[in-house]
PDB file of N, CA, C and O in Angstrom, chain B, residues numbered from 101:
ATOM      1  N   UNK B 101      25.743 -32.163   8.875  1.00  0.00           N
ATOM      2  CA  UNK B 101      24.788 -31.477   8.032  1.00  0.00           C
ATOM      3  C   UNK B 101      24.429 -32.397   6.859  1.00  0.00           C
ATOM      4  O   UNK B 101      25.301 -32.823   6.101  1.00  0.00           O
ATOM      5  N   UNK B 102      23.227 -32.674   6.733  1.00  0.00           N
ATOM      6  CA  UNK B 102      22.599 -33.617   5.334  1.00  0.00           C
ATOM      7  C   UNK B 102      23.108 -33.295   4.228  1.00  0.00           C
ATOM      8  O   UNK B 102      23.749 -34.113   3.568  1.00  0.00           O
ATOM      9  N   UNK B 103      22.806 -31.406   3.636  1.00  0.00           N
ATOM     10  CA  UNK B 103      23.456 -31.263   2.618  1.00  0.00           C
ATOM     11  C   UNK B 103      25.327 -31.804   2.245  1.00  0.00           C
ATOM     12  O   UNK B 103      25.869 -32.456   1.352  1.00  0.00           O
ATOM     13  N   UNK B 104      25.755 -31.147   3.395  1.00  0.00           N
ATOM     14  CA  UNK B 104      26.987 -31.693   3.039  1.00  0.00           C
ATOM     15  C   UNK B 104      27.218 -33.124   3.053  1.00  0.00           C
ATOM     16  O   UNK B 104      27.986 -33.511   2.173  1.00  0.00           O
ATOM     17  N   UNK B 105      26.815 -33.879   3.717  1.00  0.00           N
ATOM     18  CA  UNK B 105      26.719 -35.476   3.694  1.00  0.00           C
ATOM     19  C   UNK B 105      26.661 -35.773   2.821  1.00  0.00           C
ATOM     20  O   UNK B 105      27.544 -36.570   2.503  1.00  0.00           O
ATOM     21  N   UNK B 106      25.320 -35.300   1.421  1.00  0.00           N
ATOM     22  CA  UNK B 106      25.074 -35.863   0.186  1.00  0.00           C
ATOM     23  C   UNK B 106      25.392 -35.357  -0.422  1.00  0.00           C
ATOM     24  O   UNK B 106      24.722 -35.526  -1.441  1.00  0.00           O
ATOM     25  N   UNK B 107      26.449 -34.383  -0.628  1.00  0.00           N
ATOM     26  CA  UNK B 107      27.231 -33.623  -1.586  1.00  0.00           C
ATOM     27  C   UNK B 107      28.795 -34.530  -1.651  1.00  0.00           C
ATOM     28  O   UNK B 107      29.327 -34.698  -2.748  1.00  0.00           O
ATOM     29  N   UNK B 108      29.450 -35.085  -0.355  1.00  0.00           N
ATOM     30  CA  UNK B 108      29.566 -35.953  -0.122  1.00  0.00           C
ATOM     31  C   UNK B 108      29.693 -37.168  -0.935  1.00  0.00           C
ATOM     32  O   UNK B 108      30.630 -37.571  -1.625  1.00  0.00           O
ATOM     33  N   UNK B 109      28.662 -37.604  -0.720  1.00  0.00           N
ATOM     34  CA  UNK B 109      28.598 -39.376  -1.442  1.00  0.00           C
ATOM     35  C   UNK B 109      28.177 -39.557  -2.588  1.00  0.00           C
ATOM     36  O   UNK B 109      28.279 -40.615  -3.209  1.00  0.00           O
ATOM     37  N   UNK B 110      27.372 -37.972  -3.203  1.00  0.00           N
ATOM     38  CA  UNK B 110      27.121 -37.975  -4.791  1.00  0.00           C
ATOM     39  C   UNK B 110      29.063 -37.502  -5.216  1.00  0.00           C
ATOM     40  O   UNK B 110      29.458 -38.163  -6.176  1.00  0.00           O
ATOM     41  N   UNK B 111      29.653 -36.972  -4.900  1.00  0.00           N
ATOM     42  CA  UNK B 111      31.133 -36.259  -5.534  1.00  0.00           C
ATOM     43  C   UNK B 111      31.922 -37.514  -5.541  1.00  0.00           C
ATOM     44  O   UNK B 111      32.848 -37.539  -6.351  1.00  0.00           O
ATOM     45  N   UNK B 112      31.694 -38.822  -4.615  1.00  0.00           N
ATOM     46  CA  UNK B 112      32.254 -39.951  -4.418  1.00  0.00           C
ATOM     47  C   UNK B 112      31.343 -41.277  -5.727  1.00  0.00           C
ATOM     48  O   UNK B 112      31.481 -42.500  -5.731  1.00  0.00           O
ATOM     49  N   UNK B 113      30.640 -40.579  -6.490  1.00  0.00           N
ATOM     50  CA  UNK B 113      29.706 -41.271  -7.306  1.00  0.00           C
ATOM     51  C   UNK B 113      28.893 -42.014  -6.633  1.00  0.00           C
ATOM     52  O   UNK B 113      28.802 -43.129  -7.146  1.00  0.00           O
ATOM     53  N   UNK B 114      28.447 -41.920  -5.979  1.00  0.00           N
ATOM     54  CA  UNK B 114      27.205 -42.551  -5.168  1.00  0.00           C
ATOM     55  C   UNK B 114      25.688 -42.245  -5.322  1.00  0.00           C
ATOM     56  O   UNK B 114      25.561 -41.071  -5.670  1.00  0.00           O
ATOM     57  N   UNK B 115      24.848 -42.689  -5.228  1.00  0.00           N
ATOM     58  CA  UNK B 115      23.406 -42.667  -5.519  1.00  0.00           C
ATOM     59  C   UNK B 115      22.966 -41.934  -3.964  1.00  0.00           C
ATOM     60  O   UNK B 115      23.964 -42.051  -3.252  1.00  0.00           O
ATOM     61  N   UNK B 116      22.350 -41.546  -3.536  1.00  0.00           N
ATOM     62  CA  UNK B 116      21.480 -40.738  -2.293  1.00  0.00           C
ATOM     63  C   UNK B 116      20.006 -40.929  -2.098  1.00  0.00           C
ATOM     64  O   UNK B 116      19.063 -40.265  -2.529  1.00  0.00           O
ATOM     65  N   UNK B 117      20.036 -41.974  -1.363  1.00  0.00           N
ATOM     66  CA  UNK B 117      18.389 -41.966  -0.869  1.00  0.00           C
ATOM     67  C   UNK B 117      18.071 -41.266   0.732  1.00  0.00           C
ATOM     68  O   UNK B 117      18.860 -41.386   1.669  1.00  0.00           O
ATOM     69  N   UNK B 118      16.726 -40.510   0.813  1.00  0.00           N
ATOM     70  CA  UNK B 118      16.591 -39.773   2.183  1.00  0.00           C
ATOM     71  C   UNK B 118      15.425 -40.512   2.958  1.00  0.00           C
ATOM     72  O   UNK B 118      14.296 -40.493   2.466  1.00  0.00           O
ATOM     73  N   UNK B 119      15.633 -41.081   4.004  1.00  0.00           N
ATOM     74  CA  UNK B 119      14.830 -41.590   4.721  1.00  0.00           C
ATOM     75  C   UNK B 119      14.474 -40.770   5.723  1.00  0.00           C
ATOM     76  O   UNK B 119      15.376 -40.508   6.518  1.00  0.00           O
ATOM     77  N   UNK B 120      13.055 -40.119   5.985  1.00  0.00           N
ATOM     78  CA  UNK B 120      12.349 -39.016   7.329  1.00  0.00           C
ATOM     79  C   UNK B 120      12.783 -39.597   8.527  1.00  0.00           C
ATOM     80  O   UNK B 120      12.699 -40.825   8.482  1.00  0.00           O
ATOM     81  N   UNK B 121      13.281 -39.090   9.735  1.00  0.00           N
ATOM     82  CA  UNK B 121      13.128 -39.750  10.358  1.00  0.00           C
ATOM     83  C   UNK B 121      12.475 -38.545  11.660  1.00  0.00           C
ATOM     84  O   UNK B 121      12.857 -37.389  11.843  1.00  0.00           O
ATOM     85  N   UNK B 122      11.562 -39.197  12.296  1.00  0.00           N
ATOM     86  CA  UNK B 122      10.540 -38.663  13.176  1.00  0.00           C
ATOM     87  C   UNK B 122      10.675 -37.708  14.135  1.00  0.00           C
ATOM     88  O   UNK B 122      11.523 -38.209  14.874  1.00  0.00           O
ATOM     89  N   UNK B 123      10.354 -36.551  14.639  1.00  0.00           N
ATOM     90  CA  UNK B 123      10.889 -35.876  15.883  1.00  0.00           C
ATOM     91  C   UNK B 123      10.202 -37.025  16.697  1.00  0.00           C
ATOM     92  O   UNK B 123       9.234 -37.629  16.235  1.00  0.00           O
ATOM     93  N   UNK B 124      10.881 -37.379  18.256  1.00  0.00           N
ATOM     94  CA  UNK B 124      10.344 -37.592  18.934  1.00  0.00           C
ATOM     95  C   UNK B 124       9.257 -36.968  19.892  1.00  0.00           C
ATOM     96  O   UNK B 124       9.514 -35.805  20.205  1.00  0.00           O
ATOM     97  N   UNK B 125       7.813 -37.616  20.556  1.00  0.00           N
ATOM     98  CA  UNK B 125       7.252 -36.936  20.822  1.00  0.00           C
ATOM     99  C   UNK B 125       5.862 -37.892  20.856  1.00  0.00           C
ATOM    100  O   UNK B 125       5.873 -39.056  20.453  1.00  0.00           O
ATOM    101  N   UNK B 126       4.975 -37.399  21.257  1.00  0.00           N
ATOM    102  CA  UNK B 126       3.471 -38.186  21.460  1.00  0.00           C
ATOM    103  C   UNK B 126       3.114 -37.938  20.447  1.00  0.00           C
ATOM    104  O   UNK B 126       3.176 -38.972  19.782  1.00  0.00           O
ATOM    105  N   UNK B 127       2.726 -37.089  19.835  1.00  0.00           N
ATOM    106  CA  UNK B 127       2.474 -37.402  18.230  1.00  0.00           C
ATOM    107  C   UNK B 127       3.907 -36.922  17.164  1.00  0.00           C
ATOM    108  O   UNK B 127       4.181 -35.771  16.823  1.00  0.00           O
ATOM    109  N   UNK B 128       4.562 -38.020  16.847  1.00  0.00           N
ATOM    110  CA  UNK B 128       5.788 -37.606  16.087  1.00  0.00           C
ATOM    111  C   UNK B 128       5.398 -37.288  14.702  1.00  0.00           C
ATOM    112  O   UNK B 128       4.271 -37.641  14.356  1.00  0.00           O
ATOM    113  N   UNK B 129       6.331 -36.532  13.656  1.00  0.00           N
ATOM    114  CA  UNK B 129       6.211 -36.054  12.901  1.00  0.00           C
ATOM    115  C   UNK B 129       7.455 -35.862  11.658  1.00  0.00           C
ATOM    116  O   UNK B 129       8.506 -35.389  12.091  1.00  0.00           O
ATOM    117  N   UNK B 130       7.428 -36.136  10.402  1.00  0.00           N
ATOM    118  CA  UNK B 130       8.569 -36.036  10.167  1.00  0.00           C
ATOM    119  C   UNK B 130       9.147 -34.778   9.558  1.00  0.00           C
ATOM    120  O   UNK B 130       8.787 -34.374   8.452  1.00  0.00           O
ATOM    121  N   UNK B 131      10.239 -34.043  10.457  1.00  0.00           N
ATOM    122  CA  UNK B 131      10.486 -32.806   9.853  1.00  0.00           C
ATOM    123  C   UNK B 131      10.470 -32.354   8.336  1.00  0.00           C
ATOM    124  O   UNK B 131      10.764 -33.252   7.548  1.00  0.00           O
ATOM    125  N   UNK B 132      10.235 -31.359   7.897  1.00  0.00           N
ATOM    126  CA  UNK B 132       9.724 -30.748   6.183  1.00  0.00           C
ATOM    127  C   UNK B 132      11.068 -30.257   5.521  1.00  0.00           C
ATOM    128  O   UNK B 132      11.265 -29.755   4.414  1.00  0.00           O
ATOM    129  N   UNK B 133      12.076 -30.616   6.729  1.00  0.00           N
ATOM    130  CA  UNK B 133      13.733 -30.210   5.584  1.00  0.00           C
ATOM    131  C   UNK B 133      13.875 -31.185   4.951  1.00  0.00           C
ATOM    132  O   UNK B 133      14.690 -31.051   4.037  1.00  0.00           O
ATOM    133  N   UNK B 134      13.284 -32.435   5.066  1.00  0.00           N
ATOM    134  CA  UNK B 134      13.621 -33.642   4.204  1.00  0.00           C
ATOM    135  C   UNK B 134      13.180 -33.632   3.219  1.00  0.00           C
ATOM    136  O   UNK B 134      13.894 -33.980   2.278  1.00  0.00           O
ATOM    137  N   UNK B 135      11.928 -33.266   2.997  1.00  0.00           N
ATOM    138  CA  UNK B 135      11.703 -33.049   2.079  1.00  0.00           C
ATOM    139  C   UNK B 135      11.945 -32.258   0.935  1.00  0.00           C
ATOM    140  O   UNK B 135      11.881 -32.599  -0.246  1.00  0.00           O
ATOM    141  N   UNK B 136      12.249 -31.085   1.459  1.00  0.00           N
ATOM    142  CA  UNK B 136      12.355 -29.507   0.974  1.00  0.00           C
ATOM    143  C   UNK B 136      14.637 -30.445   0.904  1.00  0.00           C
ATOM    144  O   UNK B 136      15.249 -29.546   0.326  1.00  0.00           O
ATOM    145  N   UNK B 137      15.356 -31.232   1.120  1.00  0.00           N
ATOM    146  CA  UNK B 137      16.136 -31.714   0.867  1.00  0.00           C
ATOM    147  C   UNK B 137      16.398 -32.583  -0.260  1.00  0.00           C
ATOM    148  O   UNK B 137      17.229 -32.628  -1.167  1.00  0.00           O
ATOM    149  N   UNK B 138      15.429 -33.234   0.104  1.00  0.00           N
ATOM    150  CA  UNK B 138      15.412 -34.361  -1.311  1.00  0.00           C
ATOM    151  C   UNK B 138      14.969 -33.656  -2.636  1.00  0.00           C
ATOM    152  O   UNK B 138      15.628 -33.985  -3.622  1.00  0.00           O
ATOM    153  N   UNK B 139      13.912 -32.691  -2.846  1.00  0.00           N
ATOM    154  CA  UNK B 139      13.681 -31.803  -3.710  1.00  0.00           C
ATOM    155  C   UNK B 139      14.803 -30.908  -4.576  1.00  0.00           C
ATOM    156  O   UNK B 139      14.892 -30.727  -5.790  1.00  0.00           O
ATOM    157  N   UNK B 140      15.790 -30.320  -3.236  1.00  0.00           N
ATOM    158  CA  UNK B 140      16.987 -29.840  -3.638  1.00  0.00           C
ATOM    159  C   UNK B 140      17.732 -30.396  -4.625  1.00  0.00           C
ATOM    160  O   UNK B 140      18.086 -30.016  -5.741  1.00  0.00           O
ATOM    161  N   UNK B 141      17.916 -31.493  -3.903  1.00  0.00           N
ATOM    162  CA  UNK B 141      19.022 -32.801  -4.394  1.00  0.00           C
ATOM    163  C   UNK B 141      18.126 -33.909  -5.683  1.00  0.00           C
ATOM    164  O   UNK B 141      18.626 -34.734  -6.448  1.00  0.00           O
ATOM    165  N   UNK B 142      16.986 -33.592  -5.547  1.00  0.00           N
ATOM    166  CA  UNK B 142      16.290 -34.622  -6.847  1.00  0.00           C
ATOM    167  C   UNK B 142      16.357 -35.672  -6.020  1.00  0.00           C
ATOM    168  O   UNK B 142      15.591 -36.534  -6.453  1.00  0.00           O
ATOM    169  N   UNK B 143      16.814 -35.973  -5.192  1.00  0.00           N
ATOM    170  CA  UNK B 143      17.260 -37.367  -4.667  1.00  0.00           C
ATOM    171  C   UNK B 143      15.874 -38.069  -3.950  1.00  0.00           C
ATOM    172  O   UNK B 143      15.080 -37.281  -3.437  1.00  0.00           O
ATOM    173  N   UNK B 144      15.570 -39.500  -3.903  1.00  0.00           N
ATOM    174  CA  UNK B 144      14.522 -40.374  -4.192  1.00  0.00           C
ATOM    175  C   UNK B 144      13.868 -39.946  -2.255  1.00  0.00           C
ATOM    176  O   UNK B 144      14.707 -39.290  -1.637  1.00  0.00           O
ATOM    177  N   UNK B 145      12.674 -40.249  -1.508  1.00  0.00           N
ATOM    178  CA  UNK B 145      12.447 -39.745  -0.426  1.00  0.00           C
ATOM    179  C   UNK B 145      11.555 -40.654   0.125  1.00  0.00           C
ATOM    180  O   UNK B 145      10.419 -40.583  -0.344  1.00  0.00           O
ATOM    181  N   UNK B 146      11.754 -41.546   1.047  1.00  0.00           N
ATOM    182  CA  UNK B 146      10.738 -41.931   1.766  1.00  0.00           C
ATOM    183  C   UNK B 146      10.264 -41.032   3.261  1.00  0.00           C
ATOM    184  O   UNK B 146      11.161 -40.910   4.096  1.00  0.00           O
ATOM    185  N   UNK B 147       9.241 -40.575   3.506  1.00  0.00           N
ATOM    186  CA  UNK B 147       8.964 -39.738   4.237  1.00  0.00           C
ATOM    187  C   UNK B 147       8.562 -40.501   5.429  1.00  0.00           C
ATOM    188  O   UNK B 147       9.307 -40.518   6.409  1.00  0.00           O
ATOM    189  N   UNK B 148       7.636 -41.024   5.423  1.00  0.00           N
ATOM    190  CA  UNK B 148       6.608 -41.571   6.744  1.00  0.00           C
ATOM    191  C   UNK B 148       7.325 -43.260   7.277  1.00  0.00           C
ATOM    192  O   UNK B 148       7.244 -43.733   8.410  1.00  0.00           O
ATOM    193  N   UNK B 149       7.672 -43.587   6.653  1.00  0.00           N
ATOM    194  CA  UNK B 149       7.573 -45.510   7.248  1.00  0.00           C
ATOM    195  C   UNK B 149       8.318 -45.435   8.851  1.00  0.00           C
ATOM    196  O   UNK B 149       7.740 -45.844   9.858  1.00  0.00           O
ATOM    197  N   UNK B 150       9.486 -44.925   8.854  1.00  0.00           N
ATOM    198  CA  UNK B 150       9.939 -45.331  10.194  1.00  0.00           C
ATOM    199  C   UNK B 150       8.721 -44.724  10.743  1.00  0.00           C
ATOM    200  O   UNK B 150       8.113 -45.668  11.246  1.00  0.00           O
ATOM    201  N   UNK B 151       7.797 -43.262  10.975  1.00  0.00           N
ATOM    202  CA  UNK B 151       6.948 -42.921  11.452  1.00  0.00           C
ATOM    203  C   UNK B 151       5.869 -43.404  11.721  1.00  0.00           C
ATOM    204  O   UNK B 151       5.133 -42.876  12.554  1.00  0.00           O
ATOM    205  N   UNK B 152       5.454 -44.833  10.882  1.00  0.00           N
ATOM    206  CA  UNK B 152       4.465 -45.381  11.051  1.00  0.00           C
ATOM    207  C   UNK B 152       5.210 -46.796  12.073  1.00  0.00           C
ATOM    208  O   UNK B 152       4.782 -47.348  13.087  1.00  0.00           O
ATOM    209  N   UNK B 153       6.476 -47.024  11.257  1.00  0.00           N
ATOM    210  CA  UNK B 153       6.844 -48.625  12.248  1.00  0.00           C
ATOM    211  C   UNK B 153       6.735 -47.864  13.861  1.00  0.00           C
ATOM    212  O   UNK B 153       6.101 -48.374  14.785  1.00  0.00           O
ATOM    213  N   UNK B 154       7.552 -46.451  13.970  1.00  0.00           N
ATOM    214  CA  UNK B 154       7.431 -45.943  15.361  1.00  0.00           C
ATOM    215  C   UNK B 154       6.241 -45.768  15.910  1.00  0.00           C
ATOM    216  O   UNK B 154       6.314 -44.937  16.816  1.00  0.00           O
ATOM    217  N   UNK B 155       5.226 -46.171  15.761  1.00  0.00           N
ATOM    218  CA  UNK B 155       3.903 -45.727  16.380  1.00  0.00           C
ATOM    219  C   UNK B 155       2.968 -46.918  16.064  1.00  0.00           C
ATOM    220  O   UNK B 155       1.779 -46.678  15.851  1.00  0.00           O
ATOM    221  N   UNK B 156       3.313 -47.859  16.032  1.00  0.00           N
ATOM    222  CA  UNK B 156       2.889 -49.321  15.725  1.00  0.00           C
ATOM    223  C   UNK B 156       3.695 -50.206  17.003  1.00  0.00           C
ATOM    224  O   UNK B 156       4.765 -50.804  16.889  1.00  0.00           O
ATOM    225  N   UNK B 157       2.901 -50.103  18.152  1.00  0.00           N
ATOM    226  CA  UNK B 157       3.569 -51.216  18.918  1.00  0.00           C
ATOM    227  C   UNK B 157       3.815 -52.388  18.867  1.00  0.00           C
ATOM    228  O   UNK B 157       4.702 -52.879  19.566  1.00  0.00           O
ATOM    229  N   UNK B 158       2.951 -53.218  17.877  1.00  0.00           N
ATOM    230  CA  UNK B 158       3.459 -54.390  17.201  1.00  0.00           C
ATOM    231  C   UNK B 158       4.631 -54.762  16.523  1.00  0.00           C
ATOM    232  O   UNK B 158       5.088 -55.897  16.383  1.00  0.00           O
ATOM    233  N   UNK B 159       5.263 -53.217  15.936  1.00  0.00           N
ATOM    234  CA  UNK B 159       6.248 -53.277  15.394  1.00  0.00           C
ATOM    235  C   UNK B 159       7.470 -52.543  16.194  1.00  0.00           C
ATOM    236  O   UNK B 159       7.877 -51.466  15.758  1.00  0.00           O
ATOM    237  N   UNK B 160       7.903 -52.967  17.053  1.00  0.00           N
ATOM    238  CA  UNK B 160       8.554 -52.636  18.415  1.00  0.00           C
ATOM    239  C   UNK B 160       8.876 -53.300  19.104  1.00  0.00           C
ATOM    240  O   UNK B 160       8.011 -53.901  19.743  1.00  0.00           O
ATOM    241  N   UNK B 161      10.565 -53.626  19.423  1.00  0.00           N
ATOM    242  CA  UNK B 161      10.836 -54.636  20.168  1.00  0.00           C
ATOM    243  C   UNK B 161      10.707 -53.393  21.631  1.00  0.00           C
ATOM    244  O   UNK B 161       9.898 -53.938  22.381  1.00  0.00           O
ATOM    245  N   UNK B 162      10.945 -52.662  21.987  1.00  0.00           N
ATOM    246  CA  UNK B 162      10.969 -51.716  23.359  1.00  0.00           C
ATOM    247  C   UNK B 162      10.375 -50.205  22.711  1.00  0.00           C
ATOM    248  O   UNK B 162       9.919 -50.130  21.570  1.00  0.00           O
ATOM    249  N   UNK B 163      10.456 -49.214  23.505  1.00  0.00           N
ATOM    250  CA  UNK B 163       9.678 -48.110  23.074  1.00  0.00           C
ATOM    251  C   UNK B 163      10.455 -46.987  21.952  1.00  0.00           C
ATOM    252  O   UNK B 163      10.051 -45.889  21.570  1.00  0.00           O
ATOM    253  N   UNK B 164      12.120 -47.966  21.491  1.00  0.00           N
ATOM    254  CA  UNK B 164      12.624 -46.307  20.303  1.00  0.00           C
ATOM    255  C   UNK B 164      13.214 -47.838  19.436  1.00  0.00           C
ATOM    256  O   UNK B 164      14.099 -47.705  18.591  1.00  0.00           O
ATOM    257  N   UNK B 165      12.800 -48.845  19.655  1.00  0.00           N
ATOM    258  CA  UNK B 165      13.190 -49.770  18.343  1.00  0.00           C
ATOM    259  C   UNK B 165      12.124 -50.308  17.789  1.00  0.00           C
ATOM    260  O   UNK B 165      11.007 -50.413  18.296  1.00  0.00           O
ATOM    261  N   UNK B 166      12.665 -50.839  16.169  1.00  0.00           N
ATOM    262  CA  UNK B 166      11.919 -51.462  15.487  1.00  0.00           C
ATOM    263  C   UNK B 166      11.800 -53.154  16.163  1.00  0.00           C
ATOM    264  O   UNK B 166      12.801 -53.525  16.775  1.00  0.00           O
ATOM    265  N   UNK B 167      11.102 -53.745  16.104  1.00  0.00           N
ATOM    266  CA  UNK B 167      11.328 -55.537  15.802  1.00  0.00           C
ATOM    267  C   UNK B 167      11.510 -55.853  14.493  1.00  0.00           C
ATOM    268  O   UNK B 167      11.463 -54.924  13.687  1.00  0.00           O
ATOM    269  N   UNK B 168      11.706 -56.948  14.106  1.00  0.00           N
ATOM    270  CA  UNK B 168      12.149 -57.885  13.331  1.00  0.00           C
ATOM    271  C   UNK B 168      10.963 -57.442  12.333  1.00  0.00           C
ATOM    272  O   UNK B 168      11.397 -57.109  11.230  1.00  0.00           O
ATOM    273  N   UNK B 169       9.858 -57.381  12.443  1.00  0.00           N
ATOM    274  CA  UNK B 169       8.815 -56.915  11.537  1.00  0.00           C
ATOM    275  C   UNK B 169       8.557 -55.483  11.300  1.00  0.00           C
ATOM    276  O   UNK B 169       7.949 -55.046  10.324  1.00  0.00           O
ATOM    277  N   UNK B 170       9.117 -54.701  12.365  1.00  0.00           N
ATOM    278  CA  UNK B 170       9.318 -53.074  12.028  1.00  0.00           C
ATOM    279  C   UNK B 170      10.076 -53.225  10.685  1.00  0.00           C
ATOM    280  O   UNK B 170       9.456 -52.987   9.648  1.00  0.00           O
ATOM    281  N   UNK B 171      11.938 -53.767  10.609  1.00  0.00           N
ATOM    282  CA  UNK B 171      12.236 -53.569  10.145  1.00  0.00           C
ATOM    283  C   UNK B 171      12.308 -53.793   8.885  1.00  0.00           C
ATOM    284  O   UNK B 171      12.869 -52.990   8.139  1.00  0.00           O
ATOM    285  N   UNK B 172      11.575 -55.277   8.307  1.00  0.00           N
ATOM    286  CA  UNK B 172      11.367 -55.728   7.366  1.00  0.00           C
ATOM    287  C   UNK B 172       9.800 -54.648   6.790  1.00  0.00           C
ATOM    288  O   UNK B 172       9.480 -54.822   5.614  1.00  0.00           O
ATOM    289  N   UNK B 173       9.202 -53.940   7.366  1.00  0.00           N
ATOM    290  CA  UNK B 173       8.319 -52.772   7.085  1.00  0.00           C
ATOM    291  C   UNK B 173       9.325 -52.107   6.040  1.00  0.00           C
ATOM    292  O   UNK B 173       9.304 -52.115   4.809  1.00  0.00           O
ATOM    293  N   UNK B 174      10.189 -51.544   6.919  1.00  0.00           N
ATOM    294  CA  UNK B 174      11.193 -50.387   6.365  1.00  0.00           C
ATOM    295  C   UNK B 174      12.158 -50.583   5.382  1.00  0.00           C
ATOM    296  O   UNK B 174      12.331 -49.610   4.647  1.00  0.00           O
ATOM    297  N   UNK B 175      13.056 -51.894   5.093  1.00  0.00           N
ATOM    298  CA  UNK B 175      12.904 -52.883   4.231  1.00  0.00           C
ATOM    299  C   UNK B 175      12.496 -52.368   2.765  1.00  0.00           C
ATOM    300  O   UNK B 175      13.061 -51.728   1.878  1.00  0.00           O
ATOM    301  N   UNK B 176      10.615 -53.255   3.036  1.00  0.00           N
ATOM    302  CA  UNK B 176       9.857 -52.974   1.712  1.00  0.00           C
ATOM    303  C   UNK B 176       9.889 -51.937   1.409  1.00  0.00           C
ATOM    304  O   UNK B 176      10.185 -51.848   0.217  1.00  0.00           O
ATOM    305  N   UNK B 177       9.675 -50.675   2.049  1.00  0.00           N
ATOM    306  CA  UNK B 177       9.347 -49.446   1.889  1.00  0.00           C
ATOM    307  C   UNK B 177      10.715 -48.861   1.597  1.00  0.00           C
ATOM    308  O   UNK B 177      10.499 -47.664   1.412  1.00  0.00           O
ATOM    309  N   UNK B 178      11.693 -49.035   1.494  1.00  0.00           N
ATOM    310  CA  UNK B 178      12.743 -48.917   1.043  1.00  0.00           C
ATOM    311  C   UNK B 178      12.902 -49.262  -0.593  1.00  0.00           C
ATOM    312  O   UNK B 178      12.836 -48.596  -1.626  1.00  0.00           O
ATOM    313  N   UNK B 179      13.154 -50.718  -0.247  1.00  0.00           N
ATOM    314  CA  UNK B 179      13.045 -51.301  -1.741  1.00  0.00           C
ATOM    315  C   UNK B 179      11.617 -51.170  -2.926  1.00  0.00           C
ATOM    316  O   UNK B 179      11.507 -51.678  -4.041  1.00  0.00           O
ATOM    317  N   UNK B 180      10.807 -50.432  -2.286  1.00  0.00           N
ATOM    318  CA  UNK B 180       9.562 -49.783  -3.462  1.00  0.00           C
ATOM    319  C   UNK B 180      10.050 -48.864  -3.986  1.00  0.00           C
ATOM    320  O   UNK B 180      10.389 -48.854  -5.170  1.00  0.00           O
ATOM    321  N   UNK B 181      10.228 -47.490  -2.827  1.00  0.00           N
ATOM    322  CA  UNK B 181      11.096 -46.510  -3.549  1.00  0.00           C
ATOM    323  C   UNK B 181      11.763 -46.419  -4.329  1.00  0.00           C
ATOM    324  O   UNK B 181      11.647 -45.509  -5.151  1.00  0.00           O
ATOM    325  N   UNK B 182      13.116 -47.689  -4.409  1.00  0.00           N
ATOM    326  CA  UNK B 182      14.131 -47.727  -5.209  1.00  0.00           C
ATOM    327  C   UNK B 182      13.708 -48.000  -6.457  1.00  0.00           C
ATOM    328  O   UNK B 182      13.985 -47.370  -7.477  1.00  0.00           O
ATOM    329  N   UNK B 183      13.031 -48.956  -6.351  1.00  0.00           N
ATOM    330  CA  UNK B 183      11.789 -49.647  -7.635  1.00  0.00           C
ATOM    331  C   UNK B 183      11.418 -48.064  -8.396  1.00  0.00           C
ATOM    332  O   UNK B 183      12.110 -47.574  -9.288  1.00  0.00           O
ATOM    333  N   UNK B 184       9.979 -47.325  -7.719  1.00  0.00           N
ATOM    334  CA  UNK B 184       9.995 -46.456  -8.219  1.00  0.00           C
ATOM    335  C   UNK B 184      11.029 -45.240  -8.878  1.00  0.00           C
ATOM    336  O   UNK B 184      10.797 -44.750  -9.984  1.00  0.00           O
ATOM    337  N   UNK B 185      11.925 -44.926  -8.230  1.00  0.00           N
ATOM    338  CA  UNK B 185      12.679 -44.024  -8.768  1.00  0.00           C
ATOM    339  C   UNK B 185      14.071 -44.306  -9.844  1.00  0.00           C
ATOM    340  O   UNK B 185      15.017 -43.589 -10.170  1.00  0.00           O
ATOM    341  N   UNK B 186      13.524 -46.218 -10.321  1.00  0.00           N
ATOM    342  CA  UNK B 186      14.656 -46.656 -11.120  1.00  0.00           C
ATOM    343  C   UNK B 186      15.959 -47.331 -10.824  1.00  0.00           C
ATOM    344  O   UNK B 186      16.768 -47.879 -11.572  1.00  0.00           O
ATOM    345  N   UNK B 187      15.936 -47.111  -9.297  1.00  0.00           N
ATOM    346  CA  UNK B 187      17.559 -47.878  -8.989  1.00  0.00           C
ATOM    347  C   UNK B 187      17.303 -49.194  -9.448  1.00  0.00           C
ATOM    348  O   UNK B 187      18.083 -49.652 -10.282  1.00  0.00           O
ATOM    349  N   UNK B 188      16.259 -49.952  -9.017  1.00  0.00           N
ATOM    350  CA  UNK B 188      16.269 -51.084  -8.821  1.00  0.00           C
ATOM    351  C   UNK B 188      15.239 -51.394 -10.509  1.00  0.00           C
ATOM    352  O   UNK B 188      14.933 -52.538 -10.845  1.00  0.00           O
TER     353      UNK B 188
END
């Protein structure tokens, strides 16, 4: 369970970032508990990127991984967030 996960690693003094990650599917989507999670928790949220590296065949070494450029996508979009919400 997420909540308990990040109840978890904040009680262990830890920081909590939530990354969406996609239902699978022909048009994927990223479920709205993440959000409606990170809201809970205040905690920082990237919603869409794996959703976009997943639906970018360029960025795909086979049909449920990133490549080398998926992941450096997810990466930046990682390290902006952090930027924005002050970690970094």
């Amino acid at each position: 369970n997420i909540r308990a996960m990040m109840r978890l690693v904040r009680a262990r003094g830890a920081g909590v970032v939530l990354i969406g990650v996609p239902k699978p599917g022909l048009f994927p989507s990223t479920a709205d508990f993440y959000g409606a999670i990170a809201n809970e928790f205040v905690a920082p949220y990237e919603e869409d990127i794996i959703r976009k590296v997943l639906t970018d065949s360029a960025l795909k070494s086979d049909p449920i991984h990133p490549n080398a450029q998926g992941y450096a996508r997810i990466a930046d979009a990682v390290a902006e967030l952090l930027k924005r919400s002050g970690a970094l």
